[in-house]
Backbone as CSV, one residue per row, in Angstrom:
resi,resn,N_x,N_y,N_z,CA_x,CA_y,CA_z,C_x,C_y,C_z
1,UNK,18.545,39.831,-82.219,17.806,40.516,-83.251,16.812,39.521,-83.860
2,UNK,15.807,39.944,-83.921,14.797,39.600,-84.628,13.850,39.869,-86.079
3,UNK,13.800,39.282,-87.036,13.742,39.598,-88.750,12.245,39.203,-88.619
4,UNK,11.383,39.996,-89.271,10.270,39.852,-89.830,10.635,39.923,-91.440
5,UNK,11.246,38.643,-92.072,11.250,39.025,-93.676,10.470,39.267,-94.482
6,UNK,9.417,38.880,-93.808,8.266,39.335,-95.214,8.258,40.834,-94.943
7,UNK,8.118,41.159,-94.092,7.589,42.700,-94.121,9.224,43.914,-93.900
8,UNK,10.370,43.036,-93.667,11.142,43.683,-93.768,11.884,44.580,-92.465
9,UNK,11.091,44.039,-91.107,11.161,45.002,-89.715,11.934,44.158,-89.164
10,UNK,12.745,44.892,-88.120,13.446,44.263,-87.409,13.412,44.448,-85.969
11,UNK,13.346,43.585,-84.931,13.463,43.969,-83.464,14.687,43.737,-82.987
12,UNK,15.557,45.030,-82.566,17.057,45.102,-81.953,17.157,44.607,-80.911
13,UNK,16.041,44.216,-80.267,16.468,43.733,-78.212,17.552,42.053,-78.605
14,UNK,17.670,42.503,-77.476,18.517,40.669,-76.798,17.801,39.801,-77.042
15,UNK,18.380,38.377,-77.875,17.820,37.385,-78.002,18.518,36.187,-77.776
16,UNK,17.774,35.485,-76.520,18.143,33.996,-76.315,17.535,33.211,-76.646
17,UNK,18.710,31.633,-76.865,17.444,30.500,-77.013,17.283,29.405,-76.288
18,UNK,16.240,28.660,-76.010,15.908,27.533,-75.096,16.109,26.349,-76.070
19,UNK,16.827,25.795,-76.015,17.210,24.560,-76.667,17.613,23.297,-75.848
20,UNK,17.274,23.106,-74.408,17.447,22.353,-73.982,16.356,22.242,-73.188
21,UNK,16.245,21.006,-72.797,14.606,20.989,-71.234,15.070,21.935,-70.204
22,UNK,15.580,22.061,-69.449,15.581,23.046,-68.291,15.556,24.604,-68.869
23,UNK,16.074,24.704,-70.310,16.224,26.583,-70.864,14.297,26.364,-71.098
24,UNK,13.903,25.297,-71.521,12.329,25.952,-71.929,11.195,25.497,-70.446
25,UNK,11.913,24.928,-69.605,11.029,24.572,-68.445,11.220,26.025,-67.734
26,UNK,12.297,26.792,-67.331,12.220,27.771,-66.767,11.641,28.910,-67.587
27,UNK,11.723,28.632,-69.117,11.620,30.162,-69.842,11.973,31.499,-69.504
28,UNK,10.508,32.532,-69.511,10.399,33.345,-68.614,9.819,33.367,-67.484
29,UNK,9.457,32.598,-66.769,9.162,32.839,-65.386,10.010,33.453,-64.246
30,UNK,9.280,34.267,-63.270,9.802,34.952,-62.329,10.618,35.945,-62.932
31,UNK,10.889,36.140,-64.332,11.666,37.277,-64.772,10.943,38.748,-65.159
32,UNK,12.017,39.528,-63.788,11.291,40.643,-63.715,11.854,41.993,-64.863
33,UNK,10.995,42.554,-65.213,11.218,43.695,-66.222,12.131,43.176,-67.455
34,UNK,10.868,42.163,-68.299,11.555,41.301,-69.457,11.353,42.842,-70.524
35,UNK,13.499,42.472,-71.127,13.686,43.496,-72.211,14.463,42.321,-73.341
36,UNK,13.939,41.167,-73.328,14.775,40.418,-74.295,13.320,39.395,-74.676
37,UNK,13.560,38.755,-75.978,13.119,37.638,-76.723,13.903,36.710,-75.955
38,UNK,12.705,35.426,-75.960,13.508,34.061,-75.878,13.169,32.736,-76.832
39,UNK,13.609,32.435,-77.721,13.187,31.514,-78.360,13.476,30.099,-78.201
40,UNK,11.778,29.475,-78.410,12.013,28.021,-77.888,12.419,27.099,-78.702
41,UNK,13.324,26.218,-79.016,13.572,25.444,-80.326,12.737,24.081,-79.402
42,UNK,11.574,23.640,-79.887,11.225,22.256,-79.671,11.499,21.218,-80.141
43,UNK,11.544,19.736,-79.107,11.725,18.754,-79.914,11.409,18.155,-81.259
44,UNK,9.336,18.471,-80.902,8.931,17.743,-81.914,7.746,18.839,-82.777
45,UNK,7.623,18.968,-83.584,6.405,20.176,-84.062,5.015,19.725,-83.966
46,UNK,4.694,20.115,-82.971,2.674,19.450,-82.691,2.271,20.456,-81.774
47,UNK,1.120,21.022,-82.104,0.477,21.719,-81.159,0.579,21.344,-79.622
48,UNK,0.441,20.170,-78.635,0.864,20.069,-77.361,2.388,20.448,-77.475
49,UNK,3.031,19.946,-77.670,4.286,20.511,-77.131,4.744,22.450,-77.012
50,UNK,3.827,22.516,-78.124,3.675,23.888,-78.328,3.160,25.021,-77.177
51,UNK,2.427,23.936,-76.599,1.554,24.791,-75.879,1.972,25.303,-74.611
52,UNK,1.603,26.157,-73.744,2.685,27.289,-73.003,1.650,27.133,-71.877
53,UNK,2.366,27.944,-70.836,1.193,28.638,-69.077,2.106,29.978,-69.098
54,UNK,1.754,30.743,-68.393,1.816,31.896,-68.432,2.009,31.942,-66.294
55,UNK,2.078,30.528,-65.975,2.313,30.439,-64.489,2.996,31.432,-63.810
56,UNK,3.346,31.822,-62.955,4.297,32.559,-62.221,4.860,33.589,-62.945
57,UNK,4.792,34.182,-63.727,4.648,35.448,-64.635,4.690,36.307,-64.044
58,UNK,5.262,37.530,-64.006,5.580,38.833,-63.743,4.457,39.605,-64.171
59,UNK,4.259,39.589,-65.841,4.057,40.244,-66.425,3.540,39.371,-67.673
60,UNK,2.670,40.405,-68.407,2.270,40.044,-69.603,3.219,40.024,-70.668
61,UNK,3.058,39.110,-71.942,3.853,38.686,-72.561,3.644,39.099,-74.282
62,UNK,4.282,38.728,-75.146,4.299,38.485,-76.506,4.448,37.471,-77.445
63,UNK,3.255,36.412,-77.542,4.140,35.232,-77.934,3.886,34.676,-79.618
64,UNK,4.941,34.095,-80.295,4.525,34.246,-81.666,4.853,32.629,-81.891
65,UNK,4.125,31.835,-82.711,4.378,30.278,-82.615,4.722,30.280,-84.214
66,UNK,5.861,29.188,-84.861,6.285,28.934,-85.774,6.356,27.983,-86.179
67,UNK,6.132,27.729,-87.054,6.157,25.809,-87.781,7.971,25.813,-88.324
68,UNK,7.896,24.746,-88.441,9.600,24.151,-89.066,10.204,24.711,-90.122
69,UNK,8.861,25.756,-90.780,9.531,26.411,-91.989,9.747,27.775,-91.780
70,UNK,9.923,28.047,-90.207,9.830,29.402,-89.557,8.680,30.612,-89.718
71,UNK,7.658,29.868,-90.484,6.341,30.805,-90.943,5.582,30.804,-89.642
72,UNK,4.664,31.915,-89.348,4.000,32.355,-88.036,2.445,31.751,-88.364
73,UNK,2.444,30.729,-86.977,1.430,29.969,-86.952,0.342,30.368,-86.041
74,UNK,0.252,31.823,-85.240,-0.294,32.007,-84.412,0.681,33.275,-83.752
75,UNK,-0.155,34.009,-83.227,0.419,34.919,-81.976,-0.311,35.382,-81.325
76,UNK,-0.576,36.170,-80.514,-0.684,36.966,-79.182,-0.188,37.274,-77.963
77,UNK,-0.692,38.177,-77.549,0.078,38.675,-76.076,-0.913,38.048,-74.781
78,UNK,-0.230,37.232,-74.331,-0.499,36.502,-73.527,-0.528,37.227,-72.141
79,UNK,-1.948,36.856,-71.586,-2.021,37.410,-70.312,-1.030,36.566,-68.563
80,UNK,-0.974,36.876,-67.639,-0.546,36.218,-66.481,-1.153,35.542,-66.447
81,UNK,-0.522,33.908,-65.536,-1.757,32.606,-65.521,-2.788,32.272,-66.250
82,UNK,-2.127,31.983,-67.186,-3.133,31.324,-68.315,-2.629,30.336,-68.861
83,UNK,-3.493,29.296,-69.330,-3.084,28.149,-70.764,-3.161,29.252,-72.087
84,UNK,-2.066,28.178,-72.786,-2.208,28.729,-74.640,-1.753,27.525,-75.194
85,UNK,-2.730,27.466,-76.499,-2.153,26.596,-77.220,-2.156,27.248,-78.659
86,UNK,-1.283,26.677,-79.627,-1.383,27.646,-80.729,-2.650,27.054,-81.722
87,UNK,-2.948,27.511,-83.070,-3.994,26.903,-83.594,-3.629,25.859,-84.863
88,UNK,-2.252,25.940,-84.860,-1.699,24.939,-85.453,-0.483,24.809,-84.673
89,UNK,0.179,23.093,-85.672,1.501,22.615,-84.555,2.479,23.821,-84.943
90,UNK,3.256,23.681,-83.460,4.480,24.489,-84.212,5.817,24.003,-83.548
91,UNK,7.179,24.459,-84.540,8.465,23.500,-83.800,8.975,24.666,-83.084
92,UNK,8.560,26.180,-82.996,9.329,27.149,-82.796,8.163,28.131,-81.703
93,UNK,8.812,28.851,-80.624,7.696,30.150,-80.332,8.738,30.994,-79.623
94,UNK,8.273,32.526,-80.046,9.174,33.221,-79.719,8.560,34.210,-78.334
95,UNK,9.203,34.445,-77.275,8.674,34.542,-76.543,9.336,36.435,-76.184
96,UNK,8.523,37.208,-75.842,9.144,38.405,-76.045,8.115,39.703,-75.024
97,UNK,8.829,40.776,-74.915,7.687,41.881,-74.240,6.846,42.081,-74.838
98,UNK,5.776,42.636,-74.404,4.652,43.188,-74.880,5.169,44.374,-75.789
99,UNK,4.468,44.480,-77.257,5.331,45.149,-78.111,5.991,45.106,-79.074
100,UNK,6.364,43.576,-78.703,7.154,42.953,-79.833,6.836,42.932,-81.325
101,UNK,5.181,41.882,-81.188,4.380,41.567,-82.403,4.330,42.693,-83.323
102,UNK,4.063,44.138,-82.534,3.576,45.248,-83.015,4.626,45.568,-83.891
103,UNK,5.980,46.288,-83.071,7.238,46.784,-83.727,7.784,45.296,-84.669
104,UNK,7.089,44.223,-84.837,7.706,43.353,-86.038,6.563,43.488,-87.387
105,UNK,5.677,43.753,-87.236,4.253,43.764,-87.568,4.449,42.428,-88.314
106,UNK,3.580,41.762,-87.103,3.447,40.413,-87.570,2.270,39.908,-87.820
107,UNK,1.979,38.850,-88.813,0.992,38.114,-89.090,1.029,36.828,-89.357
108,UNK,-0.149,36.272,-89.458,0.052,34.655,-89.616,0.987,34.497,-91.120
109,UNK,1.863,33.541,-91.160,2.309,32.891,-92.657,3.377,33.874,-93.085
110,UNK,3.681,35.038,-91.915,5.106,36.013,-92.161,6.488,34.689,-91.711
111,UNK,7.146,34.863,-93.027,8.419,34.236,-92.361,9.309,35.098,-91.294
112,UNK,9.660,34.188,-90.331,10.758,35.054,-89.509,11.896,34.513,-89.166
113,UNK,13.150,35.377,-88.666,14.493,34.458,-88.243,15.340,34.997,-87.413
114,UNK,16.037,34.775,-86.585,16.265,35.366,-85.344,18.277,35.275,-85.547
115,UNK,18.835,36.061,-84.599,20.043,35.991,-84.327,20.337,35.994,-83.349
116,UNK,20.670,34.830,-82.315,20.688,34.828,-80.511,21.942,36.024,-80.307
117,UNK,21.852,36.198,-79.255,22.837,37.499,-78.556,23.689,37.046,-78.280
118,UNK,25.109,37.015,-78.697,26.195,36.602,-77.380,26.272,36.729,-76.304
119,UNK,25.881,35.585,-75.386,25.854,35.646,-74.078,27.111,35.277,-73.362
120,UNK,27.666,36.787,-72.395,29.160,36.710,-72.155,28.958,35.726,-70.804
121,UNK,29.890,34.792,-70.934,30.298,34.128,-69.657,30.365,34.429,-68.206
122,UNK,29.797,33.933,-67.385,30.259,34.447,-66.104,31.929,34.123,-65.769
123,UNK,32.744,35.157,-64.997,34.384,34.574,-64.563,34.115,34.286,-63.455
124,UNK,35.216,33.180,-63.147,35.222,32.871,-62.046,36.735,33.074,-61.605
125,UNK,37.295,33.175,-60.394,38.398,33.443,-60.247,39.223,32.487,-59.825
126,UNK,40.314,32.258,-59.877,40.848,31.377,-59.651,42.443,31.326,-59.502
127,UNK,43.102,30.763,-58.703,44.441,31.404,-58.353,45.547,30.723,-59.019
128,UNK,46.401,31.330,-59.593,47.587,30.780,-60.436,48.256,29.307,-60.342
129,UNK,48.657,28.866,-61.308,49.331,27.771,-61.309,51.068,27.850,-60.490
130,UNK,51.453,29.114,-61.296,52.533,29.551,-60.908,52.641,30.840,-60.412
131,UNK,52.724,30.761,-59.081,52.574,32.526,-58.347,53.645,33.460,-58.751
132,UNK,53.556,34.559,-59.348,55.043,35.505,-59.066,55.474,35.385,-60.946
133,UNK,55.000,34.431,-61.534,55.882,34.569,-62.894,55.087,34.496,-64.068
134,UNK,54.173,35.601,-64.371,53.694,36.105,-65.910,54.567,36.822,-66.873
135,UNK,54.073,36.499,-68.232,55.201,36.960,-69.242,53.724,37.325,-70.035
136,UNK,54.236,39.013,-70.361,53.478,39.319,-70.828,53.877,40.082,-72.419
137,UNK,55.388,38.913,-73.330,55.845,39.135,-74.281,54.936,37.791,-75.131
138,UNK,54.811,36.834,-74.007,53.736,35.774,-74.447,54.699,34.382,-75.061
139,UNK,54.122,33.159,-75.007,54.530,32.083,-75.224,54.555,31.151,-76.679
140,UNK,52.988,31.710,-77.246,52.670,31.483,-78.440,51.586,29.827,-78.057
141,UNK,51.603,29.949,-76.789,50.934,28.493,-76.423,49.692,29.069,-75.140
142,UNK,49.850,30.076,-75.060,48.504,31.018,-74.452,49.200,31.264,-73.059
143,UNK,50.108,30.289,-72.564,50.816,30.629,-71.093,51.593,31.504,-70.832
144,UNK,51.590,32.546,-70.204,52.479,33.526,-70.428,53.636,33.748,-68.720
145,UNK,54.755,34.322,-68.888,55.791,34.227,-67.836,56.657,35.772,-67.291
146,UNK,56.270,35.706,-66.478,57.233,37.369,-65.971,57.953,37.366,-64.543
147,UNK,58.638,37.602,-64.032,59.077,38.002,-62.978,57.907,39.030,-62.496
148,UNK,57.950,38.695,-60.974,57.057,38.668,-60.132,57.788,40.433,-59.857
149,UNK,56.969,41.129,-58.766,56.901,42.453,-58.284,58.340,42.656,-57.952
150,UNK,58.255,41.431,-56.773,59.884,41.488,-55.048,61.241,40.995,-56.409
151,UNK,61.054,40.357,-57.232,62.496,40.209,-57.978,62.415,41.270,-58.867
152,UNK,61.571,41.899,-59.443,61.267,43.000,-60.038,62.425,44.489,-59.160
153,UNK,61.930,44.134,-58.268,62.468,45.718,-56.892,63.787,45.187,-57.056
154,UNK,64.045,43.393,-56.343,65.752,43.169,-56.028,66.532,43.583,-57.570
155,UNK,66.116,43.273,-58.181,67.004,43.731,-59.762,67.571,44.855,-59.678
156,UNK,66.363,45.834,-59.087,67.216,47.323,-59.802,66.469,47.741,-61.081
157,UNK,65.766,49.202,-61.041,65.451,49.554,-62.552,66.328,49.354,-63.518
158,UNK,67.495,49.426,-63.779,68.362,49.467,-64.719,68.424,47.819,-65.296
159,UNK,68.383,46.960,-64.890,67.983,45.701,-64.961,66.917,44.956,-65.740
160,UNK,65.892,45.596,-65.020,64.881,45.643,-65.675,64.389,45.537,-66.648
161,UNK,64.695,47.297,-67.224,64.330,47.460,-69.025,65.350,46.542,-69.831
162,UNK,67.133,46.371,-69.142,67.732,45.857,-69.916,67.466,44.477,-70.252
163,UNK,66.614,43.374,-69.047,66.211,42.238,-69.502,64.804,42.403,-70.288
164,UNK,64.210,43.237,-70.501,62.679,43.472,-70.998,63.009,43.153,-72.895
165,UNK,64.140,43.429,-73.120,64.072,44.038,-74.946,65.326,43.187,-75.193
C-alpha cells in the first residue's frame, strides 16, 4: 500500500522494496504485466544515484523520486529505453504501473509512505528427520511425534483412540 498524505489517497496494489544492490540492479526489468510498486531505498541521496534506464522494459512505467524526508521530488511515466534523472537529489523512487501517479494524485513536495507486502516464502521440501513418528498433540519445542500409519493398522482401532487421550 501506498499513502499520498498530503492529499489523503491511497494505492492498494503490492508493494516491494529494493534495499539491496541486486533488488535495485534488477528492479523492474523483463517484468511482464507489472501490477505492483517497487520501491528503491538508496544508499546515498544525489541526483546520479537517483537516476534510472528504462532498458529492457516491457512496458511503460510510473516513476515518483523522493528526498530523505519522503517529499516528491519529481515524477513521471517513463517511457521504454530511456535515461531519467530526477530534477533534484533523491534517497527514495517509487517505481509502479502506469496509473499510479494519477490514482495517488501526486505532486511535487506531497509527502508519501509506503507499506511493503508480505512476501510469502517459497517451500522447499524436504524429508524427515524421523520417518514414521509425528505427534500431532505437540511438544511445546515445535517438534512434534506420532506413530506412523503400519503401527497405527498393527495396534488395532481400539488401541488407538485408547492411547490418543
Amino acid at each position: 500500500m501506498i499513502t499520498n498524505e498530503t492529499k489523503g489517497t491511497i494505492w492498494h496494489g503490492p508493494v516491494r522494496v529494493a534495499d539491496t544492490f541486486s533488488k535495485r540492479f534488477r528492479g523492474l526489468m523483463l517484468a511482464r504485466g507489472i501490477n505492483h510498486a517497487l520501491v528503491f531505498i538508496l544508499p546515498a541521496e544525489t541526483r546520479i544515484n537517483a537516476s534510472i534506464h528504462t532498458f529492457f522494459m516491457l512496458s511503460d512505467i510510473d516513476v515518483i523520486w523522493l528526498d530523505s524526508s519522503r517529499r516528491v521530488v519529481d515524477l513521471k511515466t517513463a517511457k521504454k529505453w530511456r535515461l531519467y534523472a530526477p530534477k533534484k537529489a533523491a534517497k527514495y523512487i517509487i517505481e509502479g504501473p502506469v496509473g499510479l501517479i494519477k490514482a495517488l494524485e501526486v505532486e511535487e513536495g506531497d509527502l508519501m509512505s509506503w507499506s511493503p507486502t508480505e512476501e510469502k516464502g517459497k517451500t522447499i521440501p524436504v524429508k524427515s528427520l524421523i520417518p514414521g513418528k509425528i505427534d500431532l498433540k505437540g511438544s511445546g519445542s515445535g517438534v512434534a511425534m506420532m506413530e506412523g500409519v503400519q503401527e497405527v493398522k498393527d495396534k488395532g482401532a481400539e488401541n488407538v483412540y485408547a492411547d490418543s487421550f
